[in-house]
C-alpha positions in Angstrom: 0.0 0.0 0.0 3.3 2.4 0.5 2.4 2.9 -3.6 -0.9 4.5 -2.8 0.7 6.6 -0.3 3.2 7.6 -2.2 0.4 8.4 -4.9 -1.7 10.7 -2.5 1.8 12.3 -1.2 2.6 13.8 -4.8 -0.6 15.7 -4.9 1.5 17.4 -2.1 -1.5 16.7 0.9 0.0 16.7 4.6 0.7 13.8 6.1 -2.5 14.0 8.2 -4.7 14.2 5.4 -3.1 10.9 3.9 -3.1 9.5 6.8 -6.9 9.6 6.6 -6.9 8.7 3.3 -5.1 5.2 3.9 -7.7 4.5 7.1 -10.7 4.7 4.2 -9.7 1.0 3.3 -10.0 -1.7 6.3 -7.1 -4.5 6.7 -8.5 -6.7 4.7 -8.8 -4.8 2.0 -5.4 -3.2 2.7 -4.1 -7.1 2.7 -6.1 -8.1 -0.7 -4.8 -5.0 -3.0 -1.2 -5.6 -1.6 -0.7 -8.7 -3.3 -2.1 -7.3 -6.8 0.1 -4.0 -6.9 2.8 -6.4 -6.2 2.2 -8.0 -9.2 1.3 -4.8 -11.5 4.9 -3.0 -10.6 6.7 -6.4 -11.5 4.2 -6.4 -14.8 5.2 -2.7 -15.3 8.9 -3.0 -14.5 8.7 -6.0 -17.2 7.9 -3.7 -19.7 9.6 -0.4 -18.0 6.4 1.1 -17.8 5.2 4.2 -15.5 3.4 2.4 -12.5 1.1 5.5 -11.8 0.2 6.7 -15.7 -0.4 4.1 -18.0 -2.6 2.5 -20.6 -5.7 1.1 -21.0 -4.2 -1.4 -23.5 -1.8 -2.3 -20.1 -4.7 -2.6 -17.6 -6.1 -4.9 -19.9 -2.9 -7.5 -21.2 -2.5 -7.2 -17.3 -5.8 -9.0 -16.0 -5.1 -11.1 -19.2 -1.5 -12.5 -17.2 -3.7 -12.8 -14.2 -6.1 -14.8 -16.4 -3.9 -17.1 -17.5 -2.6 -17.7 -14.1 -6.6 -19.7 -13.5 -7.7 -16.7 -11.4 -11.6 -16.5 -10.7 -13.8 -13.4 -12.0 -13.6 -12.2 -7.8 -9.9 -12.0 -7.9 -9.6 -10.3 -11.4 -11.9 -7.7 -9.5 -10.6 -7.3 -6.7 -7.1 -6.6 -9.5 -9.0 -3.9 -11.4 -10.4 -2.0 -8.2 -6.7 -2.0 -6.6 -5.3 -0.3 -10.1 -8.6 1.8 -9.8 -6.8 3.6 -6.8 -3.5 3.0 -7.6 -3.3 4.6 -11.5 -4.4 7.3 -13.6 -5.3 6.5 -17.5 -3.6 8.9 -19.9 -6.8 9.4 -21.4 -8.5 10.5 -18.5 -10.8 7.5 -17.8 -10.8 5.7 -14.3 -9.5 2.1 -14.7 -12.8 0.8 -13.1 -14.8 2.5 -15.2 -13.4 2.6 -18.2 -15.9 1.0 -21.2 -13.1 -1.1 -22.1 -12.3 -2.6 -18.8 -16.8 -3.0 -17.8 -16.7 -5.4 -21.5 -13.0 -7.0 -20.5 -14.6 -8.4 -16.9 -18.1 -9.0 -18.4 -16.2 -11.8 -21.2 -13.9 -12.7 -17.9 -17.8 -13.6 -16.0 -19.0 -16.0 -19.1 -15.7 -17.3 -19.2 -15.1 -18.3 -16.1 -18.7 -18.2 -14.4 -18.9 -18.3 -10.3 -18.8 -21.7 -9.0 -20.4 -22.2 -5.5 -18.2 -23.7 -3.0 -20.5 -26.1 -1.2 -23.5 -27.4 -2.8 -24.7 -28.8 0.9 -23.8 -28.4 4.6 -23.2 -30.7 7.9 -25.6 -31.0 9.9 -25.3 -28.9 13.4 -26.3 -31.7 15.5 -23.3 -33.3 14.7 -21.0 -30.8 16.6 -23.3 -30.2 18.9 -23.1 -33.9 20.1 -19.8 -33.1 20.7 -19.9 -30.4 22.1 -22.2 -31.8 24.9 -19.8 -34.4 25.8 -17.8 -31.3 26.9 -19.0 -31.1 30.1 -19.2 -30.0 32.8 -16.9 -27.3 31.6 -15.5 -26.5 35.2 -13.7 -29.8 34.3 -12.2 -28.6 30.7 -8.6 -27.6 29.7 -8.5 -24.3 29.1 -7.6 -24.9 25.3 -10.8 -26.9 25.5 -12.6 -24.4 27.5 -11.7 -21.5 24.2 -12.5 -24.1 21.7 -15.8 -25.1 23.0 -16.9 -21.4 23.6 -15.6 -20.0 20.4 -17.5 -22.7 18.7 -20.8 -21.7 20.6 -20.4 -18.6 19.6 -19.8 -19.0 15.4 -22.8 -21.4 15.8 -25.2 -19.1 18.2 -24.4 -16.2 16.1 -23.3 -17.2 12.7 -20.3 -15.4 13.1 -17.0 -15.0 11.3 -13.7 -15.7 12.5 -12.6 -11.8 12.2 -15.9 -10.8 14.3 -15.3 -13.3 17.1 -11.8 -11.9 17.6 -12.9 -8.0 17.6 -15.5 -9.4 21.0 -14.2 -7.2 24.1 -14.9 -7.1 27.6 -15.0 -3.4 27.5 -18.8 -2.5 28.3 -19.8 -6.1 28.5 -23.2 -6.5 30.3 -23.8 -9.5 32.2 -27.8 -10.1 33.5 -29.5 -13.2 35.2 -30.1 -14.5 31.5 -27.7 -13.2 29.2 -24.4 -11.5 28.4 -24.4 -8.2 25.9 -20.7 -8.3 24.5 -19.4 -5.8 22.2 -17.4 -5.4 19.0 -13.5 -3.2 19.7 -13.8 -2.3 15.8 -15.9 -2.4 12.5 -17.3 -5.9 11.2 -17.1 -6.5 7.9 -21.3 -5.4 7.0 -20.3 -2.1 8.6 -21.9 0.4 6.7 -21.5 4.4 7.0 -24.2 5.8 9.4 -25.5 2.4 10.9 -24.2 1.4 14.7 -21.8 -1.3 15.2 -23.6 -4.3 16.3 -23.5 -6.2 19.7 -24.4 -9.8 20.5 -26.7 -11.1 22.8 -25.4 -14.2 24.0 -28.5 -16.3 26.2 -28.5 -18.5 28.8 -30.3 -21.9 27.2 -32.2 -23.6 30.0 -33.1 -26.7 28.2 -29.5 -28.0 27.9 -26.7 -26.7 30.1 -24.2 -28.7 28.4 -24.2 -26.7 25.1 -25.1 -23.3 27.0 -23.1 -20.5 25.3 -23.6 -18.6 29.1 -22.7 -21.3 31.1 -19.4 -21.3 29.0 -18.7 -17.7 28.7 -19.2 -17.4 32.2 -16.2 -20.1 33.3 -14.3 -18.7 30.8 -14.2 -14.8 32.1 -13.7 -16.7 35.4 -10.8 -18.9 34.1 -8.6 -16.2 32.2 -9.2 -12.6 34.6 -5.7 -13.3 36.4 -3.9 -14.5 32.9 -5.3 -11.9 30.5 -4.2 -8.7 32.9 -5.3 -5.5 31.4 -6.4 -7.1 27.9 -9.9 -6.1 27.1 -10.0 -8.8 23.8 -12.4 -11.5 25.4 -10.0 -13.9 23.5 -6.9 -14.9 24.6 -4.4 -17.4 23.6 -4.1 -20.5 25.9 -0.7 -20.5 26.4 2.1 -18.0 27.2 1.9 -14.8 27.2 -1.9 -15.5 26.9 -1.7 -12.6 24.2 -4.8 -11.4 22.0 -5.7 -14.0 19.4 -6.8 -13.2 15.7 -9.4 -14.2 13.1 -6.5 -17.4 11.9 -6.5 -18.9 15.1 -10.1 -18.3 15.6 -10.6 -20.1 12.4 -8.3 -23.0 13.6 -10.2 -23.7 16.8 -13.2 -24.6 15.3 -12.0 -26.0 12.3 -10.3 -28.4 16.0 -13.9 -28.7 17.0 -15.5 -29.9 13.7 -12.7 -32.3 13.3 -13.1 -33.7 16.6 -17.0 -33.8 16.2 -15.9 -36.3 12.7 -17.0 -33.4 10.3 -14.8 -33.8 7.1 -12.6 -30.6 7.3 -10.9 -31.4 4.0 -14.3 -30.9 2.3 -15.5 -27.9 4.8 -14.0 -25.0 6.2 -14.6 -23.1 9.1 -16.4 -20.6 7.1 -19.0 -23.2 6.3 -20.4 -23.1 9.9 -21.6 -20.1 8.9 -23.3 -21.7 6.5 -24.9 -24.6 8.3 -26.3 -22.6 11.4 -28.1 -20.8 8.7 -29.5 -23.2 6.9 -30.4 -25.3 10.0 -32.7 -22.0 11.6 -34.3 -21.7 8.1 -35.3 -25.7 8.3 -36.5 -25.2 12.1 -39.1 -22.0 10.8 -37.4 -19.2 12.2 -38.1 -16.6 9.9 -35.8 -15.4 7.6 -35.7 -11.8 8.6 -34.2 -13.0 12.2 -31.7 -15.2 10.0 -30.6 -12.2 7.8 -30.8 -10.1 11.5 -28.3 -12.3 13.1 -25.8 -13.2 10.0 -25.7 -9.3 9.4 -26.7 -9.7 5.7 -28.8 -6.9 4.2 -30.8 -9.3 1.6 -32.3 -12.6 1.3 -30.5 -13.3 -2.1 -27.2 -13.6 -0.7 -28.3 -16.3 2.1 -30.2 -17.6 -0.7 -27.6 -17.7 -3.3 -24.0 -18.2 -0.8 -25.3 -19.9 2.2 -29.0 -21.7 2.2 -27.8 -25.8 1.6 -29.4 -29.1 2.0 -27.9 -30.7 5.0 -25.7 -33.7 4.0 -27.0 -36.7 4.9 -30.3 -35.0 5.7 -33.8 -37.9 6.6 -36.8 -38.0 4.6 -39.7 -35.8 6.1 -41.0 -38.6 8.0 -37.9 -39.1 9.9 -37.0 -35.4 10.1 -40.3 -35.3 12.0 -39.9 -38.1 14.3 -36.6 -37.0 15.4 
């Protein structure tokens, strides 16, 4: 990203103003355009081309190379909106915009159409059967103790890895029947002019075993000497018990589904996302309180990205029965 800097410092701004210019785009985002301007300066210094003033013809033989390297429609985007802030066309255009570029990506989409990553689920019951066997959880490790709650969590909420790890202690609520835990920065369906959520994590009566407040509650117990003045509700389990991130959120209960026997070769950890879902649609909750929760702003993505048959799912009769 130093090239964008560099980019906005020509235009002789302070170093304030550029400094607020670089916080418009999250980490993520920061992380996903790095590796692509990488790959445009070693394209340009190839061809000892300017990396800031170029062609249209050289936007488009690049996201050809990238093309022939078998990346998807996504990345090839993702390509042409980090050259979109990066470059300037000598003929004035934006290289987002430009007519050429719009009909380039629209032959790169019947190409090389979408395919969707999981044409069914796991069923939830299957982790949850393990995660019952968890108990009680005074009893647990504490690397079992994180697991277990950090896999509540993803399932209770439908969360991400990244929005587990921003969950603080700062201005947490505890009441008789539930915890109100905030986030310490944006999610990712952060939009300008809306609040950041919270989450509501409830005590569930009818089975203390897989009760996300139970578990929460012996966890804030277990770690308040080893965590010190860290406010991130998750810490590492071992030495220096040190803030933990989206990776190793994602590694904990990809842990649990493996344990549980879910095939983790086949699904990621993103799929629990997926499966939670698609398991509150079958049960009748209403599909406004799915989108609600999951933080999606439309009913086609959960229907196009995330609503699955379960595998292995019974025939009515048997769904019924059990």
């Amino acid at each position: 990203m130093s090239y964008i800097r560099n980019s906005f410092k020509s235009r002789a701004l302070s170093e304030e103003s550029v400094e607020i210019l670089m916080a418009s785009w999250r980490k993520s985002t920061k992380k996903q355009y790095q590796c692509y301007i990488k790959k445009w300066v070693l394209f340009c210094c190839e061809r000892k081309s300017d990396i800031f003033q170029t062609t249209i013809e050289s936007v488009i033989e690049f996201l050809t190379y990238l093309y022939k390297q078998k990346y998807s429609y996504e990345t090839l985007n993702t390509a042409r909106s980090a050259l979109s802030n990066l470059c300037k066309l000598v003929d004035g255009h934006s290289v987002g915009s430009h007519p050429l570029v719009v009909r380039y990506m629209t032959g790169v989409f019947n190409l090389r159409p979408r395919r969707v990553k999981y044409t069914e689920t796991w069923d939830v019951a299957i982790l949850l059967r393990y995660l019952k066997t968890l108990t009680p959880v005074s009893s647990l490790t504490l690397k079992m103790l994180c697991c277990k709650l950090v896999t509540l969590i993803v399932l209770t909420q439908a969360s991400r890895s990244h929005s587990v790890s921003l969950l603080t202690l700062d201005g947490m609520k505890q009441e008789d029947s539930f915890f109100v835990v905030y986030y310490s920065g944006l999610l990712k369906q952060c939009r300008k002019g809306k609040v950041n959520p919270f989450v509501m994590l409830k005590k569930y009566n009818l089975d203390n075993a897989i009760c996300v407040y139970t578990t929460l509650e012996e966890y804030i117990s277990r770690t308040r000497i080893l965590r010190g003045v860290n406010m991130n509700l998750f810490i590492s389990y071992i030495k220096p018990y040190n803030s933990v991130g989206p990776t190793t959120i994602a590694r904990w209960v990809k842990f649990m589904m493996s344990k549980a026997g879910i095939d983790v070769n086949k699904f990621k950890t993103h799929s629990a996302r997926c499966a939670t879902t698609s398991k509150a649609k079958q049960s009748g909750l209403p599909l406004a309180e799915i989108l609600k929760v999951a933080g999606w702003s439309s009913e086609r993505t959960f229907a196009q990205y995330y609503e699955k048959p379960i595998e292995n799912c019974e025939d009515f009769q048997s769904a019924v029965l059990q």
